[in-house]
C-alpha positions as CSV (number, residue, x, y, z in Angstrom):
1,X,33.8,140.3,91.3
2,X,35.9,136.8,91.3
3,X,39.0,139.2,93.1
4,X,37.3,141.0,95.6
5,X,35.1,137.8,96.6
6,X,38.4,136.0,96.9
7,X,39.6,138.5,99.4
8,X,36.2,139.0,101.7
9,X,35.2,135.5,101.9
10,X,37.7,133.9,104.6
11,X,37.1,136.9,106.3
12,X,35.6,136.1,109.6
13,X,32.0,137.9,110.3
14,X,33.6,139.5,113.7
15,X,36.1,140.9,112.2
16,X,37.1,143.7,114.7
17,X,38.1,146.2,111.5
18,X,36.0,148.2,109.1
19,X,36.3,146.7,105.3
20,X,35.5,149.5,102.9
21,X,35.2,148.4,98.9
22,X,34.7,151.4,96.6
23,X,34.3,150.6,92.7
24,X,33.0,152.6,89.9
25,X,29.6,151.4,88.9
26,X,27.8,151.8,85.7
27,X,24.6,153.5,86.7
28,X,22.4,151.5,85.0
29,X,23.3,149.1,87.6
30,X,22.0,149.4,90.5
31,X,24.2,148.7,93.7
32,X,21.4,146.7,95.0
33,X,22.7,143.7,93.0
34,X,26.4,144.0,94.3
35,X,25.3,144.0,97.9
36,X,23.3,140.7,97.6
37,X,26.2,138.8,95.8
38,X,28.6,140.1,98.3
39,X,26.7,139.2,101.1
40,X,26.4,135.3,99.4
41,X,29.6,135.7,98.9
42,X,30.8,136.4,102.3
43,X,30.5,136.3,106.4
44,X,31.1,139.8,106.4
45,X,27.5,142.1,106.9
46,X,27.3,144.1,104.2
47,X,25.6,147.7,103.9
């Protein structure tokens, strides 16, 4: 999680590109959890 936040957080929110992040996932945890830390993590909307 430390690497990828690196990566998306100077990212500006307008960034006029598409930013797809695919990881394997354990399915006891649910992606719910990723998408709130990313989006604390980071300008970028997340969905």
């Amino acid at each position: 999680m430390e690497a990828l936040s690196r990566v998306l957080a100077p990212l500006p929110a307008d960034l006029p590109a598409t930013v797809l992040v695919a990881l394997h996932q354990d399915p006891a945890n649910p992606a719910g959890r990723l998408m709130a830390i990313l989006a604390r993590r980071s300008a970028i909307p997340s969905s």
